[in-house]
C-alpha positions as CSV (number, residue, x, y, z in Angstrom):
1,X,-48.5,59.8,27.1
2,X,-48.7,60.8,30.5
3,X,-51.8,59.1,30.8
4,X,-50.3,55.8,29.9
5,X,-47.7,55.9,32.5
6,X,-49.9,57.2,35.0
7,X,-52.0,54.0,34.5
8,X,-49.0,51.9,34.1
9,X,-47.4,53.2,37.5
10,X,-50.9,53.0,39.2
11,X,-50.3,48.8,37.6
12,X,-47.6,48.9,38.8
13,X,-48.1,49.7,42.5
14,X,-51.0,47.6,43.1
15,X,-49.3,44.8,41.7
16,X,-46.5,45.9,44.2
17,X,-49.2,45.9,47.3
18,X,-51.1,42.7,45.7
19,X,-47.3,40.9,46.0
20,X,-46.5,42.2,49.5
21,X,-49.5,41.6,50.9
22,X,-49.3,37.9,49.6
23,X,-46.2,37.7,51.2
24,X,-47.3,38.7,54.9
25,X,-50.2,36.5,54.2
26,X,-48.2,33.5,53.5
27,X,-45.9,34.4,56.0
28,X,-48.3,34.8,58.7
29,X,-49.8,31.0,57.8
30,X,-46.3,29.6,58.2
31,X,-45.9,30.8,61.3
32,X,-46.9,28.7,64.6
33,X,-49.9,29.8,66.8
34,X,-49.3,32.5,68.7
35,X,-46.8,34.0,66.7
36,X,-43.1,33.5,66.6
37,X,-41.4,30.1,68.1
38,X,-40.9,30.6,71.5
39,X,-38.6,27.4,71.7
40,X,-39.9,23.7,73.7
41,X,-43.3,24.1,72.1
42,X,-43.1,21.3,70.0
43,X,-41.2,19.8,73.4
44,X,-44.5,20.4,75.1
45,X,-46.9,19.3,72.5
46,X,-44.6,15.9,72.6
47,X,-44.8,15.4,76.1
48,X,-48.6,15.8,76.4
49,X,-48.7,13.8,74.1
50,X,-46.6,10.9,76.0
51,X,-48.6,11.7,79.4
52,X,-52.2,11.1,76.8
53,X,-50.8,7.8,75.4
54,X,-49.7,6.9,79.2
55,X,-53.0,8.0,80.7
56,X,-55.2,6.2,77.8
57,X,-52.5,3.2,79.2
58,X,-53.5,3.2,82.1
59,X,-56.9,3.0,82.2
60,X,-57.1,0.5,79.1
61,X,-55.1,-1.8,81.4
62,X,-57.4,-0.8,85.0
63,X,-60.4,-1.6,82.6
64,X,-58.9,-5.0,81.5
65,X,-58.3,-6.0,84.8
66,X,-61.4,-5.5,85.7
67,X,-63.0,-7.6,82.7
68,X,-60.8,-10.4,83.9
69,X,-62.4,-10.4,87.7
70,X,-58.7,-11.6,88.2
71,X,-58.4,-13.5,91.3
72,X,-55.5,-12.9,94.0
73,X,-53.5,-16.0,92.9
74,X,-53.1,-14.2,89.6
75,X,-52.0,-10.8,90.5
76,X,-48.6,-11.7,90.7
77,X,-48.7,-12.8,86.7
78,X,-50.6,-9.4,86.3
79,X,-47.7,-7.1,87.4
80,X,-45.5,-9.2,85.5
81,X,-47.5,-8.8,82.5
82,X,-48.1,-5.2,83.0
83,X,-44.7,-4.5,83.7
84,X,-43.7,-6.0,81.0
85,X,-46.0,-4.3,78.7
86,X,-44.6,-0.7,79.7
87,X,-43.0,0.5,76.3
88,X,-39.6,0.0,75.9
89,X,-39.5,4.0,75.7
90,X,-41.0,7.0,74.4
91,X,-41.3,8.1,70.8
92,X,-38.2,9.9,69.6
93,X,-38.1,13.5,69.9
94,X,-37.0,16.2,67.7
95,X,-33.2,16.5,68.3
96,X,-32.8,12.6,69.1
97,X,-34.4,11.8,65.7
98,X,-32.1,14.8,64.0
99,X,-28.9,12.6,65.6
100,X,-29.8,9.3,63.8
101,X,-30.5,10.8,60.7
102,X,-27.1,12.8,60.9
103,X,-25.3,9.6,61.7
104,X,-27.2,7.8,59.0
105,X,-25.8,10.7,57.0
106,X,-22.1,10.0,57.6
107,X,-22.7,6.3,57.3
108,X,-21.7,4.2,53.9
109,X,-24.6,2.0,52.6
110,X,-23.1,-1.1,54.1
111,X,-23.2,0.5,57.6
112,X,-26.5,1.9,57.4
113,X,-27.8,-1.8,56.2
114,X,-26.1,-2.7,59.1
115,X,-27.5,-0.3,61.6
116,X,-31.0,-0.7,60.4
117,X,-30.4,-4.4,61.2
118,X,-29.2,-4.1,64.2
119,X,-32.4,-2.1,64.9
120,X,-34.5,-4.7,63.9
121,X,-33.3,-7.3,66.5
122,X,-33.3,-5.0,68.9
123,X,-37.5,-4.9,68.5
124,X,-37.8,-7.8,67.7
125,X,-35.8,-9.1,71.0
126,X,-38.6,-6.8,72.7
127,X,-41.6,-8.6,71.1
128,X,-40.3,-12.1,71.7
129,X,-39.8,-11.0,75.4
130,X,-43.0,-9.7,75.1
131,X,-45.0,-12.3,73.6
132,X,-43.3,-14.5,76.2
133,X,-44.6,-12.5,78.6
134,X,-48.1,-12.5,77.0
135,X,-47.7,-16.6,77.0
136,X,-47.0,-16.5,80.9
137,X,-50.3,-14.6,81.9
138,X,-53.0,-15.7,79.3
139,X,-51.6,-19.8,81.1
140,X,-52.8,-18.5,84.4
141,X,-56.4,-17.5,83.2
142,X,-59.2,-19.5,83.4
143,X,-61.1,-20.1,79.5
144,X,-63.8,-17.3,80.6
145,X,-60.9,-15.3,81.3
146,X,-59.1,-16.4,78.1
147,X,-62.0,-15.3,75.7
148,X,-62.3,-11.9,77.3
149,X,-58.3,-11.3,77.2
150,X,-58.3,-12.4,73.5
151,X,-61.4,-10.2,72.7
152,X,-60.0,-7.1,74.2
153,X,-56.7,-7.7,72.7
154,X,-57.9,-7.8,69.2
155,X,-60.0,-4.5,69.9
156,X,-56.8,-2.5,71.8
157,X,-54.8,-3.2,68.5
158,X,-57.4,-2.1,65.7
159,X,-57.8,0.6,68.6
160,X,-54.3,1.3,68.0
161,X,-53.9,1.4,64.4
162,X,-56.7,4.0,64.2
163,X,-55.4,6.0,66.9
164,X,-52.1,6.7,64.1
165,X,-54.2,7.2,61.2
166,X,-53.9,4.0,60.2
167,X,-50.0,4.0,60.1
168,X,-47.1,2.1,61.7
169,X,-45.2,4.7,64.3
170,X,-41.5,3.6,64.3
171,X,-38.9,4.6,66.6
């Protein structure tokens, strides 16, 4: 008989140091690179990537300009059109995103309907301004000029959907 228990504690304890070490395993995936959160990582990681989106921006827009040989009667509909093509602002981080969702939390149905409305006019006051803006410049290019502002406009948005995998990022 003590043979049996013997083999049952001996069971027993590996299945004991098999669970724990499944545990620290598990625990040691979950946790971030570099062990422990150190706080404003994922503030860092959010901001690089803003100042990547910003700097691929910028030189989309320098190489546009370029393709356009613009001459210097049109620079003043550039800067308009660049200005106006700065995004309205930057993606929403952590704790402004946890605010919405906690006042779409306390919000009735109705409300929230109501809110997510209110959103939608908001963007889509910025793409009519936008595509007003758009209008303004592509009148003051020349048809050479038109083609290639067209071309690289289609290519900068399929550019853009691969960039997100493919999805829609909103704010």
């Amino acid at each position: 008989m003590s043979i049996i228990s013997n083999k049952f504690g001996k069971g027993l304890v590996m299945a004991g140091l098999l669970a724990g070490s499944s545990l620290l395993a598990t625990a040691s995936f979950a946790m971030p690179f570099g062990g422990p959160d150190k706080g404003g990582c994922e503030a860092r990681k959010g901001q690089q990537a803003q100042h990547q989106r910003e700097d691929f921006r910028a030189k989309h827009m320098a190489a546009l300009k370029d393709k356009l040989k613009l001459s210097p009667k049109q620079e003043n509909a550039w800067n308009d059109f660049t200005s106006a093509s700065i995004p309205a602002k930057p993606a929403m981080n952590k704790v402004d995103r946890q605010a919405r969702q906690d006042d779409f939390k306390r919000m009735n149905t109705p409300q929230r309907m109501d809110k997510m409305l209110a959103m939608a006019d908001q963007r889509h006051a910025r793409m009519v301004q936008r595509a007003e803006t758009v209008k303004q410049f592509y009148a003051q290019l020349s048809p050479e000029q038109r083609a290639t502002f067209d071309s690289e406009a289609r290519m900068s948005r399929h550019m853009g959907h691969h960039r997100h995998g493919g999805k829609h990022r909103h704010s």
